[in-house]
Every structure is written in structure tokens, then in C-alpha cells.
N, C-alpha and C positions, 0 to 999 in steps of 0.2 A: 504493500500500500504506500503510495506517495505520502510524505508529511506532508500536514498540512490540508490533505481531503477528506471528502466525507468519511466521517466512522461509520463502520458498516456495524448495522444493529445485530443484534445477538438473540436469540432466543429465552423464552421464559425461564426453558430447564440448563441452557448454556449462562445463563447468567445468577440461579438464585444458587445462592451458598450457604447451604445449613449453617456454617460458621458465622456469614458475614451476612445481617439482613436485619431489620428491626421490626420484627413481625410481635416480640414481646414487648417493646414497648410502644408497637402501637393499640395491640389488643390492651395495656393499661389505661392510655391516655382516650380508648372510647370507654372503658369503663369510670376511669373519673368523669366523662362527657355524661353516663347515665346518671351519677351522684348530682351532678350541677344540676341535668334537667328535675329527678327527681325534688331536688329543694324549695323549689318554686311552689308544688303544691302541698311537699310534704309539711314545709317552713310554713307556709300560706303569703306567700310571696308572689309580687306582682300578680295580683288576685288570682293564686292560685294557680296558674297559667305557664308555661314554660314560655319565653319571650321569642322564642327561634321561631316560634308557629307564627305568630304575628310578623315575622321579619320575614318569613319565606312565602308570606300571603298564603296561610293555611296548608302550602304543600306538605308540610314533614314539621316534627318538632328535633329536639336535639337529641333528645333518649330513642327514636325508634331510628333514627341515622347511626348513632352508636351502635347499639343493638344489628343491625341490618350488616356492618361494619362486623364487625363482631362473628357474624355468621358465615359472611363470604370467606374471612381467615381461615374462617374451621374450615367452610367445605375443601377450600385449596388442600389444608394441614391434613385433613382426615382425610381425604383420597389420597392422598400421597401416602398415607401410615399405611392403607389396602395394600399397598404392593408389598409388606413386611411382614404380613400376614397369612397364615397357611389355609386361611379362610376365614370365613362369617363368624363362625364361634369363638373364635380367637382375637379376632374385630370386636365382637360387639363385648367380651370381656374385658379388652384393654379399654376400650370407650368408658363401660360402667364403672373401672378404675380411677378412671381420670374426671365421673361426672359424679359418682356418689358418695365417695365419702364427706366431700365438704360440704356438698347439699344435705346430709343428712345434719353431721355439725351446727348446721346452721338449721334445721331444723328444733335439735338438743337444744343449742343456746336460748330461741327464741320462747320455745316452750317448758324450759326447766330454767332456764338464767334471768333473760330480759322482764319473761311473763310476767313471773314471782315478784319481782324491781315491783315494774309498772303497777301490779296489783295490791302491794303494799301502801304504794305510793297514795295511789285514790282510795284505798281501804281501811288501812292503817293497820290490815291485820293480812295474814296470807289464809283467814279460815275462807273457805268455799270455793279457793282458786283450785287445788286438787281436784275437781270432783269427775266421777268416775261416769259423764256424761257427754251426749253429745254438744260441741262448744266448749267440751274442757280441755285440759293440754293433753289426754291423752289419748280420746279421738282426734286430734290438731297430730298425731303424731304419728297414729298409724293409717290414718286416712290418706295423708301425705307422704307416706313414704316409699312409694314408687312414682315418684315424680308428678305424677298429676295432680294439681293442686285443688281438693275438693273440698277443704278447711280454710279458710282467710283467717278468722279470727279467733282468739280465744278466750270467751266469757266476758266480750264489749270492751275489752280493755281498747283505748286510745282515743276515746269517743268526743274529750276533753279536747282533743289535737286538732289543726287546723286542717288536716286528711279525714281525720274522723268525722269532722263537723260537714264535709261536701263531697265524701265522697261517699258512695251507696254502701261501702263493705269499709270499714278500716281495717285495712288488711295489717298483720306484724311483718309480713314481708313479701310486698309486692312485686320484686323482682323476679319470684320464682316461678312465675308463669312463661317464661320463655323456655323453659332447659327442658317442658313433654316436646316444643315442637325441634329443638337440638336432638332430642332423644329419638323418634318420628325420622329425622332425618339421618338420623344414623342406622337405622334397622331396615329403611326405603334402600339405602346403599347398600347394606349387607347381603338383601334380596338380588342388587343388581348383580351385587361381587359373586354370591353365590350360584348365581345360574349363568356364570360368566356371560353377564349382559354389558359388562361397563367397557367392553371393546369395541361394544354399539356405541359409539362416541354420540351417532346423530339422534338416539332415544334420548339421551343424558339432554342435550341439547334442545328437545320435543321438550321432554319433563320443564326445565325452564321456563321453556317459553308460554306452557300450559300458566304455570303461576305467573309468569309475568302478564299474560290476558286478564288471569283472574284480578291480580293488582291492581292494573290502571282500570279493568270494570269496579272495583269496588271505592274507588278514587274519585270516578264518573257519577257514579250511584252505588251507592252501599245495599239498596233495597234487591239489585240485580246479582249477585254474587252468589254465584252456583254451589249449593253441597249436595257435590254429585256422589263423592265415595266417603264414605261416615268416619275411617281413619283421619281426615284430613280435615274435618269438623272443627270447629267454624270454618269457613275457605275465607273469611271476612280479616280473618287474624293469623290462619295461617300461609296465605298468599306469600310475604311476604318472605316468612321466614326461609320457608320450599324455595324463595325463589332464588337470595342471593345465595343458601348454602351451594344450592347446584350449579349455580354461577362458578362461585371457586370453586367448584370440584372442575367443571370445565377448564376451567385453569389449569390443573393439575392435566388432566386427558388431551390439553390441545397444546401441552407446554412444550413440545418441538416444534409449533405450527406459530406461536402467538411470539409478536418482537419485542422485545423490551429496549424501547426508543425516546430519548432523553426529548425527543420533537412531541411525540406523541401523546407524554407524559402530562408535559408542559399544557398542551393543546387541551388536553383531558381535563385537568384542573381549573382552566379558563371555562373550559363547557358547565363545569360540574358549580363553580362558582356564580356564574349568568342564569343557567337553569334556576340555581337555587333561588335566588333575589328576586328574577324578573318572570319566573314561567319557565314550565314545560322539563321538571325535576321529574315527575314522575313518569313521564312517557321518553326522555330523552337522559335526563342527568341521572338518574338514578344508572342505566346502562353504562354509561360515560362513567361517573365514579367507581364503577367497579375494575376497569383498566386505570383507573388512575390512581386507584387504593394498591393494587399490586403492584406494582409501577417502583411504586416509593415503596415497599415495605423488603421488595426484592433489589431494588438500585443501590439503597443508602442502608450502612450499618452501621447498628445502637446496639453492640452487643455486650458494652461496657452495662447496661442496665439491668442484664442477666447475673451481672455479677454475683448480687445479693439474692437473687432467688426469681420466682417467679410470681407476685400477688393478686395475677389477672383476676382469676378466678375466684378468689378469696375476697377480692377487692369487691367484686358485683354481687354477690351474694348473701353478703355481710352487712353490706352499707344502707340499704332498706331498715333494717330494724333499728342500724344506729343512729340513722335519721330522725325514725321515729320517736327513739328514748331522746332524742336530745329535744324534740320540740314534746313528748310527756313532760317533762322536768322545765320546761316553760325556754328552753333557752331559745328559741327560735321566736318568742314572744316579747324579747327587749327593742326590735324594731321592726320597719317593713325597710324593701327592696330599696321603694322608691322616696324613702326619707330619710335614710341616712346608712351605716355603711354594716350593718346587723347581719344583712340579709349574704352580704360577702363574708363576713364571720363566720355566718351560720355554713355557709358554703365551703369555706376551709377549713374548717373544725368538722367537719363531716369528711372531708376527703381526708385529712392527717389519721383520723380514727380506723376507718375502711382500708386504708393501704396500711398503716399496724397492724389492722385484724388480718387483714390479705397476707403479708409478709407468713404470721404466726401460722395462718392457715398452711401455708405451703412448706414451713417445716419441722410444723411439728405432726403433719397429717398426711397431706399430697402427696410430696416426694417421696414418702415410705408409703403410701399405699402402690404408689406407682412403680416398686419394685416388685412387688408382685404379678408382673405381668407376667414374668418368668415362670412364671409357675403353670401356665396353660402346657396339659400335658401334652410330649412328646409323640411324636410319631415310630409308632417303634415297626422295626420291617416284619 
């Protein structure tokens, strides 16, 4: 190549480098992005309202960007782990490794730790928090503990809170309604991997595009949005989730075909920026952000951030309930958003707590459950 001329682009799999790549702090920086959106209603801030939604003319707010965000990493990361895998059983064991013990954790805290707090707190006593009924902690425990969240609450507690006061459920931890349709999208995969269908690159590609119709129909009109197959119940909520996971897994399946181009990159973030502000996020940017989220997570490496562990996951999961004890115990109640500077307090005191519990979470829990993976027995001849 002459100096001086065009650099010739490189491919997705020729250029990402397990070593070199900031894939874990970017999956942090959207989970702090959910703790900010969250504050707004959990705090009762800027009446309750995350501000993104207003700045993007109701296209998106900042938590289901995050979240959306969030998903595409995985799909890319978890079709890539398919190839290291001797199959679907082995997959969806290392999955449930890496998805349930913190979620259970965060289960335990909410409903033996924080519960007990909070119901002191309004009670002055912990009699009748125990009780062995439904709405007490210990239907909250096993109703919830394969993922699907069919408990919100436990025995009214937060009802004081400025979530509890508008919003129809005061949930102890709202965040954990995304990780059935995480869960949903890892077992849709294992089906593929399993009847070795994921070589059908253009079904993988079908499957997208199916949620990305159902999307921008429920975008258009919410009333029109198809639940045609009952796994995929709501199609209203889980459109999205379906759509960007398959997205990055496509990533993963096209990554000899797809360039990874410093023009393209650029161009993407311009698109994804203009979409957001002025129109056309959900039928254009939304596409567009997802080459431009890989782009940057596979060009540029933050792997200095690795250093100290991983608190992605600990970080989102945790941070709901400690939102909520912070506005129980009134602290989110010393000011609003938009008269003085409370509401950014309440916002960095919430993310300092959430990346502490995130840190603790990963190891003194994750990373040892995560050696376990070894353990999926062997293939013996």
C-alpha cells in the first residue's frame, strides 16, 4: 500500500480483539445511563418523566436506549460464546451461570435485606413483614425465581415514595423485567444452534426483521401489534428486545462480510444523532446505531477498566432497589430536578452505591459462579 492512501477497511472478525475492545465499559456506562433514566421517576424528578423522551420528541427515552444497547452487546457476545460450545445444553448452562446467581442475590437482598429496612422504617416494628402469604417476601421469592417476574411488590412497602405515589405497582425492583426477554433470547438461539439452523444466516436475519416490523408497528400504533406466538407475549415489549439481541448476533454470523470503517462509523453517529433530535430514530436510527455501537466498542480499547473486575451486571440489577431505599428514607425528597442541584445528588449517590454493589457483586459471586462452567460434563468416547 502506498503511504499516504486510503486505509483499506478491515472486517468485523479481522479487527475485534478479545484483548483490545471496550465492550465492558461500554455495557457499564448504559447501565449507569439506566440508573440516571430511572431517577427521574424513581426520585420524582422532572415530574417524574425521564427528560430524553421530551428531547427526542417522544421517540425513545434514555433507559430503553440503554437497555436496547445492552442487548445488541449480548447478542454479538453470546453468539460468538455458541461457537465454544458442544451444544445447546452446554449454552444455555453457561448462560444460566452468568444470568442467575446475581439475579437471585438481588432477589435475597430485596426481600430479606432492603424489605425488612423499609418495613421497619414505616412500621417501627418488623411484626407482619414475615408472613407466610401471598404479597409477603416469601411468595416475592419463589414466584420470582425463574426469572419471570410475577411478584412486584412486597406487603405495599414504598407506597410513601414518589414511584409508589404514580406509579400503578411500586415495584422493589423494577429493573428485572428485562432479563425473561434476555433469557427468551437465549433459548430462541439454542433452538437455532441446536438444529444447526444458525448457518441459515438469512432466517437469523428474517427473525430481525420480523421484530423490527413488529417495532416500528407498535411505534405507529400500539393498538396494532401482533401476539401471534404466546412465547413472545407481549410482542408490544418484546419487539424490541428480539430485535436488537438478533441484530448483534448478526454481527457475530456476518462478521467476515461486515467492514469496520472509521468513514462509516463517523457517518453512523451523525445518522444516529439527527435521527435522535429531529425524526425518524425508530425506522432509521435505531438501524444506524446499531453499526455504530459496534463500530466503537470493536475500534477503541478501555481495557484498563477490566482491571478491577466486571460490575455491569451487578450494577443494573442492584441499582433499582437502591434507588428506591434512598428516596424510602426521604433522601430524594430534599429537592426537585429543576430547582436546584438535589436531583444530580440524588443521581450520583445512586450510581456510586450501584457500581459498589456491582463491583461486590462480581466478586464475591459472578466470577466464582462463573467457574463453574467447567463443570458441564464431558464427552466421553
Amino acid at each position: 500500500m502506498v503511504a499516504g492512501g486510503p486505509q483499506k477497511s478491515h472486517s468485523l472478525n479481522q479487527s475485534f480483539d478479545t484483548k483490545r475492545n471496550a465492550l465492558t465499559l461500554a455495557r457499564f456506562i448504559f447501565a449507569s445511563l439506566v440508573v440516571v433514566s430511572h431517577s427521574f421517576p424513581l426520585g420524582g424528578y422532572h415530574l417524574n418523566t425521564d427528560p430524553w423522551s421530551g428531547w427526542s420528541k417522544g421517540q425513545d427515552d434514555l433507559g430503553t436506549i440503554a437497555v436496547s444497547a445492552f442487548l445488541l452487546i449480548s447478542g454479538f457476545l453470546v453468539a460468538r460464546s455458541y461457537d465454544s460450545v458442544r451444544g445447546p445444553g452446554e449454552f444455555l448452562f453457561r448462560r444460566a451461570l452468568r444470568i442467575l446467581p446475581a439475579f437471585w442475590l438481588a432477589l435475597i437482598v430485596g426481600a430479606l435485606v432492603l424489605g425488612p429496612i423499609a418495613w421497619y422504617h414505616e412500621h417501627h416494628t418488623l411484626r407482619g413483614y414475615f408472613v407466610a402469604s401471598v404479597g409477603g417476601p416469601w411468595h416475592y421469592l419463589y414466584s420470582n425465581v425463574f426469572v419471570q417476574i410475577h411478584q412486584w411488590n412486597i406487603n405495599g412497602l414504598f407506597a410513601s415514595t414518589p414511584f409508589g405515589q404514580n406509579a400503578p405497582v411500586s415495584s422493589i425492583n423494577g429493573s428485572l423485567w428485562t432479563l425473561i426477554f434476555e433469557v427468551k433470547c437465549y433459548i430462541v438461539l439454542a433452538l437455532l444452534g441446536g438444529l444447526g439452523l444458525l448457518r441459515f444466516r438469512k432466517l437469523v436475519v428474517g427473525i430481525a426483521l420480523f421484530f423490527f416490523v413488529m417495532m416500528v408497528i407498535h411505534f405507529v400504533n400500539p393498538t396494532m401489534t401482533f401476539n401471534i406466538i404466546p412465547f413472545f407475549f407481549p410482542m408490544a415489549v418484546s419487539a424490541f428486545p428480539f430485535f436488537f439481541f438478533f441484530v448483534g448476533a448478526l454481527f457475530h454470523l456476518y462478521g467476515d462480510e461486515i467492514p469496520m470503517d472509521r468513514r462509516l462509523g463517523v457517518a453512523a453517529w451523525i445518522v444516529v444523532v439527527y435521527t435522535m433530535f429531529f425524526g425518524g430514530w425508530v425506522v432509521l436510527g435505531r438501524l444506524v446505531f446499531c453499526y455504530a455501537l459496534i463500530w466503537t466498542v470493536v475500534t477503541f480499547s478501555a481495557q484498563w477498566f477490566e482491571r478491577w473486575g466486571d460490575p455491569t451486571y451487578g450494577t443494573y440489577v442492584f441499582a433499582f432497589p437502591i434507588q428506591m431505599m434512598l428516596a424510602e428514607f426521604g433522601f430524594s425528597q430534599m429537592g426537585r430536578w429543576n430547582n436546584n442541584l438535589y436531583g444530580a445528588i440524588y443521581i450520583a449517590v445512586s450510581l456510586a452505591l450501584s457500581a459498589a454493589m456491582g463491583y461486590a457483586s462480581w466478586h464475591l459471586l459472578e466470577k466464582h459462579a462463573l467457574r463453574l462452567k467447567k463443570r458441564w460434563p464431558q464427552r466421553t468416547a
